[in-house]
C-alpha positions in Angstrom: -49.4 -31.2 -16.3 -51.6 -27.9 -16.5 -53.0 -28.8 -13.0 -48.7 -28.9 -11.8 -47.9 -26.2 -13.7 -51.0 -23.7 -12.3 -50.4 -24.7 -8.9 -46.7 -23.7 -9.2 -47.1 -20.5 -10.9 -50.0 -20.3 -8.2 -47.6 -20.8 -5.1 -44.8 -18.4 -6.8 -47.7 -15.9 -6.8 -48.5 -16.2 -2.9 -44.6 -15.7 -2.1 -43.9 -13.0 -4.4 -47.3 -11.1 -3.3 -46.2 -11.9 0.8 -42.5 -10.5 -0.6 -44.1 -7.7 -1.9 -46.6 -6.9 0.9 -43.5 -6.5 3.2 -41.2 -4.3 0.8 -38.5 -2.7 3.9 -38.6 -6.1 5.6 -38.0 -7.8 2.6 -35.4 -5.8 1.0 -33.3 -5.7 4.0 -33.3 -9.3 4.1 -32.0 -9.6 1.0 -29.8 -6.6 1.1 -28.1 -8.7 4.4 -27.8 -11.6 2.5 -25.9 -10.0 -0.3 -23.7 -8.4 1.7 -23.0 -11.9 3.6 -21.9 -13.4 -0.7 -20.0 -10.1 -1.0 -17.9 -10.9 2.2 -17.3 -14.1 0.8 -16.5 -13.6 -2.1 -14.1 -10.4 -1.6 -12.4 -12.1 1.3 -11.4 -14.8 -0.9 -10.7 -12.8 -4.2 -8.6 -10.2 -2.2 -6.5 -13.7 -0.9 -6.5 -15.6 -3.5 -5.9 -12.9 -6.2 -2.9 -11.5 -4.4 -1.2 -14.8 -4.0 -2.0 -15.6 -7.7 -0.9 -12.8 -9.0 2.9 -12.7 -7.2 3.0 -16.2 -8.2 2.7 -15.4 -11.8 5.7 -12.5 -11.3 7.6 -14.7 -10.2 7.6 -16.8 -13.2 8.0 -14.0 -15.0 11.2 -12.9 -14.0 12.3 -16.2 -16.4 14.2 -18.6 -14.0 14.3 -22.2 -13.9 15.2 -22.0 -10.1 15.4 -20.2 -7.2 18.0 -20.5 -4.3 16.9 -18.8 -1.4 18.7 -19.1 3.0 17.3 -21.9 4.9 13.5 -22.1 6.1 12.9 -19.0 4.1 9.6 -18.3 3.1 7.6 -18.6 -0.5 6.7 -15.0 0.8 9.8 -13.0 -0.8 8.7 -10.1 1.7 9.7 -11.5 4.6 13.2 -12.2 2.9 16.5 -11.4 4.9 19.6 -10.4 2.8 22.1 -13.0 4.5 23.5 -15.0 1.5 26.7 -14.0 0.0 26.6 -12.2 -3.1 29.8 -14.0 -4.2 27.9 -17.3 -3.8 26.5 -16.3 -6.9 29.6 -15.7 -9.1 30.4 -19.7 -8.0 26.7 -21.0 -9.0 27.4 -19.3 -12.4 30.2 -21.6 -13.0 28.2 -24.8 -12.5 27.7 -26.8 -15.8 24.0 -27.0 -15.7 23.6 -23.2 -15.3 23.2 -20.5 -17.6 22.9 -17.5 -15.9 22.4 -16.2 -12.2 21.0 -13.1 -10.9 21.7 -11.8 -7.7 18.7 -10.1 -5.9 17.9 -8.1 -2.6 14.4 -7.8 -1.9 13.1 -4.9 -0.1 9.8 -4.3 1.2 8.4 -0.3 1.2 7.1 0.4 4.2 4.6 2.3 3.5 2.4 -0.2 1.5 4.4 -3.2 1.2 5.0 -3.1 -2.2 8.3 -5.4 -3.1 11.2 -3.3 -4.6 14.0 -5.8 -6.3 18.1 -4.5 -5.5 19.3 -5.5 -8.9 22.8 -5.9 -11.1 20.5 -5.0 -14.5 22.5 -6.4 -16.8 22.0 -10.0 -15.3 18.7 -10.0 -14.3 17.5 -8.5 -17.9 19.7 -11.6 -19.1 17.2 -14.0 -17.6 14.1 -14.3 -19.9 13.8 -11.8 -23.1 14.7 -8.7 -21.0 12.0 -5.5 -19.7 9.7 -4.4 -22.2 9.9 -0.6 -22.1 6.9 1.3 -22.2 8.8 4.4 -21.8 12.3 5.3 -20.5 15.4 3.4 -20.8 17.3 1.0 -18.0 19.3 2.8 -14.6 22.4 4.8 -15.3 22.8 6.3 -11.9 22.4 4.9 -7.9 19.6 7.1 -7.6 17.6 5.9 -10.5 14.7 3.4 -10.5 12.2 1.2 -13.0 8.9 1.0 -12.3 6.4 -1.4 -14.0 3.6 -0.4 -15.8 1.0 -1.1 -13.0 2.0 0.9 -10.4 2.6 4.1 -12.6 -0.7 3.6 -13.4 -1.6 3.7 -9.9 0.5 6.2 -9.0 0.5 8.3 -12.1 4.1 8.4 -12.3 5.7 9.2 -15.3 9.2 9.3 -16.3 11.9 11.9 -14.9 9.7 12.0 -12.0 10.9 11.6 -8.6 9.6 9.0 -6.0 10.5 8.3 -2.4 11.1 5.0 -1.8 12.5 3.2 1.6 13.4 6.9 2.6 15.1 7.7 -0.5 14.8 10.0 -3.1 15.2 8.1 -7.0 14.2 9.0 -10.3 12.1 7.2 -12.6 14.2 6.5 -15.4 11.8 4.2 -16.5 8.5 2.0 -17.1 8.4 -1.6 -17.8 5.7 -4.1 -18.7 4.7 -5.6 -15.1 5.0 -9.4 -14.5 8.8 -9.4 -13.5 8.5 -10.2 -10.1 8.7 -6.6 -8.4 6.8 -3.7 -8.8 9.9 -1.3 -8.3 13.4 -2.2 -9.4 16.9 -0.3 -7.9 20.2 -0.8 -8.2 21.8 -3.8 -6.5 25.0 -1.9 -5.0 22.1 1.2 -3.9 19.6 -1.5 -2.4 22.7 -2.8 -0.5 23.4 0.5 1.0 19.8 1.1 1.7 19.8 -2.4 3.9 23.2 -2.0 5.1 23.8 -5.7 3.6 27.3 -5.0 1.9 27.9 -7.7 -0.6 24.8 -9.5 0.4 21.5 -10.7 -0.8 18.9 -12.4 -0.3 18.0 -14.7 -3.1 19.3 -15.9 -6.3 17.4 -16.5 -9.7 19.2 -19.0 -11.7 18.7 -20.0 -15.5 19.1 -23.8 -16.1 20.7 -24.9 -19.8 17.5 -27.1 -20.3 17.7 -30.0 -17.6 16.3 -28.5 -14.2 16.7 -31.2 -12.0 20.7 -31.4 -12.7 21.2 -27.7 -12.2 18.8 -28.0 -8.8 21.3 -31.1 -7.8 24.4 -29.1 -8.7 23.7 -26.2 -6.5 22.4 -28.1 -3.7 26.0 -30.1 -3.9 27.8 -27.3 -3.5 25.3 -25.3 -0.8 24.0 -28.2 0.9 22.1 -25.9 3.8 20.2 -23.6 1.0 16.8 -23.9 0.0 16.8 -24.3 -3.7 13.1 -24.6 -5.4 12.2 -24.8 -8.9 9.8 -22.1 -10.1 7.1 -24.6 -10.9 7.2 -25.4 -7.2 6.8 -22.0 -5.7 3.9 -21.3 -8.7 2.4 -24.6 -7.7 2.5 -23.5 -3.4 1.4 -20.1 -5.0 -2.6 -21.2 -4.2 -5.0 -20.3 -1.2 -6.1 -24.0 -1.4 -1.8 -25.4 -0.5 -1.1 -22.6 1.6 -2.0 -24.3 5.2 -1.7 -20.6 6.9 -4.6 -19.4 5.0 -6.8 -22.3 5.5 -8.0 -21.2 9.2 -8.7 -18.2 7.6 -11.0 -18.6 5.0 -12.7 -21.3 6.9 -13.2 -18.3 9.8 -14.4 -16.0 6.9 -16.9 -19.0 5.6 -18.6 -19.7 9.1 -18.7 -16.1 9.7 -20.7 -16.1 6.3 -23.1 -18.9 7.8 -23.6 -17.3 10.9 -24.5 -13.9 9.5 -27.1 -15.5 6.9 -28.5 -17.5 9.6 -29.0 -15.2 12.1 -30.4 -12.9 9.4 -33.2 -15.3 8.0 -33.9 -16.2 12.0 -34.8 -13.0 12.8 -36.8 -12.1 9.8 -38.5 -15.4 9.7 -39.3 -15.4 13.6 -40.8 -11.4 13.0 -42.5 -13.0 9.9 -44.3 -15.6 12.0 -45.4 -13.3 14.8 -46.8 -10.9 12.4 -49.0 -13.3 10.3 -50.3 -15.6 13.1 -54.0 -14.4 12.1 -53.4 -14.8 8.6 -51.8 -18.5 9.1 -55.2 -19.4 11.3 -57.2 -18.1 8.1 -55.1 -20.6 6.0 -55.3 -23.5 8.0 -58.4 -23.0 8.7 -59.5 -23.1 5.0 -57.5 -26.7 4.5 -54.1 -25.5 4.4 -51.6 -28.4 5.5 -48.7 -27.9 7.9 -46.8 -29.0 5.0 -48.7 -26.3 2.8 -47.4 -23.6 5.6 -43.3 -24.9 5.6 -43.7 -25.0 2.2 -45.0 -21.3 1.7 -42.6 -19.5 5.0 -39.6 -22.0 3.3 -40.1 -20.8 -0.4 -40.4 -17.1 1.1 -37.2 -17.8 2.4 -35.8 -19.1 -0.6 -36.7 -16.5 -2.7 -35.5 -13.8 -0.8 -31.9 -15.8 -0.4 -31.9 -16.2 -4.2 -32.3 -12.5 -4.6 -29.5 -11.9 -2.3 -27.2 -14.2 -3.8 -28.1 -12.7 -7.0 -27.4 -8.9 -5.4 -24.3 -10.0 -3.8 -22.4 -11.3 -7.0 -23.6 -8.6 -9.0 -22.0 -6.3 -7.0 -19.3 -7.7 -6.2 -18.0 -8.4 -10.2 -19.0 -4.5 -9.8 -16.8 -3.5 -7.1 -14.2 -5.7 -8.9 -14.3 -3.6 -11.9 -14.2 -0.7 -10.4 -11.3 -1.5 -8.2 -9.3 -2.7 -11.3 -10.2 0.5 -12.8 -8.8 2.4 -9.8 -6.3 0.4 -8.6 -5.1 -2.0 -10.9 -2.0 -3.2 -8.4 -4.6 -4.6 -5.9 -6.0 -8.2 -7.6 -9.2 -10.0 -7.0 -9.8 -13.2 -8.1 -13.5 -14.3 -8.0 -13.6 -17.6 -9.6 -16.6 -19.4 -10.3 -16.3 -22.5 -7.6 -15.6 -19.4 -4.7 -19.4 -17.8 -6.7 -21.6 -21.4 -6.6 -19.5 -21.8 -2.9 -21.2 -18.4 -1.6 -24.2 -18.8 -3.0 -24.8 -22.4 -1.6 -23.3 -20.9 1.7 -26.0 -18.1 2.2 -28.6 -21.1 1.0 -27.8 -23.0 3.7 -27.3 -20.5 6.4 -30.4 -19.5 5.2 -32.4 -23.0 5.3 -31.3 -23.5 9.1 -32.2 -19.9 10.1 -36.0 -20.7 8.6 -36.6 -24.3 9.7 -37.4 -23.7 13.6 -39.7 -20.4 12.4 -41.8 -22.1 10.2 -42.3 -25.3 12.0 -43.6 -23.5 14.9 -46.0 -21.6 12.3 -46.9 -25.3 10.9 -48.4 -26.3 14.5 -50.1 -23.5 15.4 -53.9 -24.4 16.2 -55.7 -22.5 14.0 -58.4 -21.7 16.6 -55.8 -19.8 18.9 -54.2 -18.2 15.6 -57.6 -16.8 14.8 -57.9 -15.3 18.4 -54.3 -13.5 18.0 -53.9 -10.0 18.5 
């Protein structure tokens, strides 16, 4: 067991001191390798969190169901306003419902950030209402609510005006965030802004208890409308069911591969040609071929290691930071996406070595010697 043990601690010392004896080489190698994990991992997070986090908005806003136009998408920013606002008046009367809100989503152009065209007074009635952090609820057309995360970001504060969609409104006040949209208006001034008179473009609705009857209900009496429960648009509301993203992060992954690969090739291959002499000397004195993969493949691994290691660290860094600086833009770094990149640069990693260090491996050690 001593014998093992020396012999290992022996080998470790050989790589580290052939790490060592190369410090730029080595640290850029292992500086490229992070930076492949980071583009992994932030790729993902930036994705994943995003999607996550409007998911959990949305079932915030406290509705059982959501009835949106045909084919419309789970993506409330691509949402029209072409559905009747009276439709809603006639879903309200439905004996499984308890209480609709009419809504016209509006996208700011600027930076995409969803504003909600609300009648306050019914959508407040969906869940336990806004929690004010400061302010109080729109009096006026020109008034708006803002959550609590964006007037971070922004450093807004109440009385203050804001231009929004090319409009000048007052913040009137900040709510906690979590209710679907960061910015809430007006319904009757989000209608003027869109030039969608009396229309909408989706409606939250409020079950009495049983779901499925209320879903049934309104699709009786709108047969051509998309109605979803929340628990389905939550449950679509994942990187991993969104078939659109897939092609994506599967691009982002290979990329990954290719980078670590080409990175270990090239360092490996310049490792090789510089120590030709020096593996003649060791094979010379006894060393095996299998001795030489082992010691150009743990080198390898090492450095990888220390990558991956870099490359997480710095990205949980850059995540605090960001949440620090901007708290409306989520990342979600889980720990399956951490092992994934890890085992990702290892493997790009592995294939870049193995053609490097088996040429090493059958080098005569008589021409290695005579290598200048």
């Amino acid at each position: 067991m001593n014998e093992t043990f020396d012999g290992t601690f022996s080998l470790f010392q050989m790589l580290w001191g052939n790490i060592v004896a190369r410090p730029l080489r080595s640290l850029l190698s292992v500086i490229a390798i992070a930076i492949q994990v980071i583009l992994v991992l932030l790729i993902v997070g930036f994705t994943s969190g995003i999607i996550s986090e409007w998911g959990k908005r949305v079932e915030g806003v406290g509705a059982d169901l959501l009835v949106q136009p045909p084919n419309s998408s789970i993506f409330f920013a691509f949402s029209s306003a072409v559905m009747q606002e009276s439709l809603g008046d006639k879903i309200a009367l439905l004996p499984g419902v308890d209480e609709v809100a009419p809504t016209l989503i509006l996208t700011e152009p600027k930076n995409l950030t969803l504003v909600y065209g609300i009648n306050y007074k019914r959508f407040n009635a969906l869940s336990r209402g806004f929690l004010f952090r400061a302010g109080r609820p729109f009096e006026s057309p020109d008034e708006a609510i803002a959550d609590d995360i964006i007037a971070q970001t922004k450093h807004l504060k109440v009385g203050q005006q804001i231009t929004l969609l090319n409009h000048t409104f007052t913040v009137c006040g900040i709510v906690a965030h979590g209710k679907g949209a960061r910015y809430f208006i007006p319904l009757e001034t989000a209608q003027e802004i869109a030039g969608a008179e009396k229309r909408v473009s989706m409606f939250y609705v409020r079950s009495k208890g049983d779901t499925e009857a209320a879903r049934a209900q309104i699709v009786a009496l709108s047969p051509l409308d998309s109605v979803r429960t929340t628990y389905e648009l939550v449950t679509l509301m994942s990187s991993s069911n969104l078939p659109q993203l897939k092609p994506f992060t599967r691009s982002m992954v290979g990329l990954g591969l290719v980078i670590s690969f080409l990175v270990v090739l090239l360092n490996m291959h310049t490792m090789v040609m510089e120590r030709t002499r020096e593996i003649g000397i060791l094979k010379a004195l006894g060393l095996s071929r299998l001795g030489i993969l082992r010691m150009l493949l743990g080198e390898t691994l090492l450095l990888t290691v220390c990558g991956c290691l870099l490359g997480i660290a710095l990205t949980f860094a850059f995540q605090a930071v960001m949440k620090e600086t901007n708290p409306s833009l989520m990342i979600l770094i889980t720990t399956q996406w951490v092992f994934s990149s890890a085992l990702l640069a290892l493997v790009g990693a592995s294939i870049g070595a193995i053609y490097p260090a088996l040429r090493a491996a059958s080098y005569d050690p008589v021409v290695a010697l005579a290598y200048e």
